[in-house]
N, C-alpha and C positions, 0 to 999 in steps of 0.2 A: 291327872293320870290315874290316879287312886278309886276316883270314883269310876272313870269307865272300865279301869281292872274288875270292880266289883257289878259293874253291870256286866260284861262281856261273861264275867264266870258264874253269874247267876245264871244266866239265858244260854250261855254255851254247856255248860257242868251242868246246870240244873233241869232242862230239859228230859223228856223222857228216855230211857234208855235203858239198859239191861239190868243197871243198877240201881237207880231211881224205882223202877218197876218192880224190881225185887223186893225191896224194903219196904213198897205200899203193898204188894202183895202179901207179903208175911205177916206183916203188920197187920190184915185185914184179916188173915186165916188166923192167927195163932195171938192174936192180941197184941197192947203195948209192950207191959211185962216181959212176957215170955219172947218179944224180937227187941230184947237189947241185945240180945249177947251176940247175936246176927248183926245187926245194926254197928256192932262196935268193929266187927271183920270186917264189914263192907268196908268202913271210916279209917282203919288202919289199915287195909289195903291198898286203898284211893290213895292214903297218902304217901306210899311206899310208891304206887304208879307216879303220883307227881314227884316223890325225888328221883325214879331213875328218867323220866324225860326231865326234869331240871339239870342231873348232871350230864346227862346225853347217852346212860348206859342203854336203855333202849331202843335207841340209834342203834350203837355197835351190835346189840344182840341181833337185833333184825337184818344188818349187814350183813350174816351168815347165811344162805341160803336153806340149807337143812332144818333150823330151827323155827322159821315164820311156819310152814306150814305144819310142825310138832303144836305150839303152840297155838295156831287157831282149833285145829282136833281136839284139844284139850280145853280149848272158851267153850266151842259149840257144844262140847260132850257133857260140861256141869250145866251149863245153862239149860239144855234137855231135862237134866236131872232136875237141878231145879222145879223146874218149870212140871213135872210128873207130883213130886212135891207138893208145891200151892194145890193144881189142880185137886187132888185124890187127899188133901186135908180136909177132916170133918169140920161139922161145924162147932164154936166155940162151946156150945150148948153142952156138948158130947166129946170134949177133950177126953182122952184117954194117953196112957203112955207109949203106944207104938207108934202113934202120930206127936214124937216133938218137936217143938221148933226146932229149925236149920239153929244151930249151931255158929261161935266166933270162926271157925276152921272155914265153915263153909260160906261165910260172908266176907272172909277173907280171900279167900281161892276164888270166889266170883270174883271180885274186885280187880286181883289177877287178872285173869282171866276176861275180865271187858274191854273188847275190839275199843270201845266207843272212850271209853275214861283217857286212851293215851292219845286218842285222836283228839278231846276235847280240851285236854288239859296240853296239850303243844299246843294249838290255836290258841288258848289264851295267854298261855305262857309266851310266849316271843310276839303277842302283838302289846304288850307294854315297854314304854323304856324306864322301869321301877328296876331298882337293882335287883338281882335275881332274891337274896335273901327276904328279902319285902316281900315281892308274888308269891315267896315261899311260902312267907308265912300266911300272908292274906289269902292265899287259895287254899292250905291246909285248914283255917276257920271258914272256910265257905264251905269245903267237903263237910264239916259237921252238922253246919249247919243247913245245905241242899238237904245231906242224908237226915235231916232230924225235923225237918218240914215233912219229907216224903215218907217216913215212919208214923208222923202226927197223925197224916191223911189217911193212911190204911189202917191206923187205929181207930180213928174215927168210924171207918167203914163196920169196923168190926164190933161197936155195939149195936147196929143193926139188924148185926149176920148173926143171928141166933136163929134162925129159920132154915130148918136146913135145903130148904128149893133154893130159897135167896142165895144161901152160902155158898151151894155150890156151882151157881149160874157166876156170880161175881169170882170165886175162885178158879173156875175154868176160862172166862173172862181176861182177868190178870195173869193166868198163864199162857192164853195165847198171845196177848198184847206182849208178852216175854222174849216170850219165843219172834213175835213181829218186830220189836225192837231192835234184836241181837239181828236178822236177817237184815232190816233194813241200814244196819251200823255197817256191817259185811261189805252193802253193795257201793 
């Protein structure tokens, strides 16, 4: 049971999405260094989504009519932002301080904010019979570790991107696949 919890939240959690996306994008703009402190909001945001679908509050909130469609205006409206961000980041060559990395707030509030994290994380959450404290915890170390694979990869990216034609095809790249993510999470 253990192990197919850790398969299903690889392949389910880990998969691309608005969050995944985000983390290799940043990662790829702004370097390793400078998207921890993003990386770390994303990871304790994730896991604030996995405890309110573990105890069922995001059930109840969406039970309200009024608030699902408050809060998807508010996924799609940072995720835009975001996603302007990556895009209109120079390249690492040419950091300067008006272009700083996104922010713990803003890795936080995505995470929030991702349609895809509470739909992925209830499919793997109720398809184990692990007591709930266990998936808790085995899925809060797989958030770290999804988000610290997909950070690796767009750091990786990012000692190549010193070019700034490279940089900016890859970084407009990573923000449309953003923005493609977050729509196809939507539909």
């Amino acid at each position: 049971m253990l192990l197919s919890l850790l398969v299903a939240s690889l392949l389910v959690m880990g998969s691309p999405g608005p969050s995944t996306i985000s983390v290799t994008a940043v990662g790829a703009a702004f370097g390793l260094r400078r998207s921890i402190a993003y990386t770390s909001g994303l990871i304790a945001g994730t896991i604030l989504v996995l405890l309110a679908v573990a105890t069922g509050m995001m059930a109840m909130l969406l039970a309200l009519p009024r608030i699902a469609p408050v809060l998807l205006v508010a996924s799609v409206g940072y995720i835009l932002y975001l996603a302007v961000r990556i895009a209109t980041a120079p390249p690492l060559a040419r950091h300067d301080a008006s272009h700083d990395a996104p922010s713990f707030g803003g890795g936080f509030l995505l995470a929030l904010a991702n349609p895809k994290a509470y739909v992925a994380i209830a499919a793997v959450f109720v398809g184990s019979g692990l007591p709930a404290s266990l998936k808790v915890a085995v899925l809060a170390a797989m958030v770290v570790l999804i988000h610290g694979a997909w950070l690796a990869a767009g750091a990786a990216f990012a000692r190549v991107l010193r070019d700034p034609v490279w940089s900016r095809r890859v970084n407009l790249s990573l923000a449309v696949a953003l923005v493609a993510a977050t729509v196809y999470s939507l539909t």
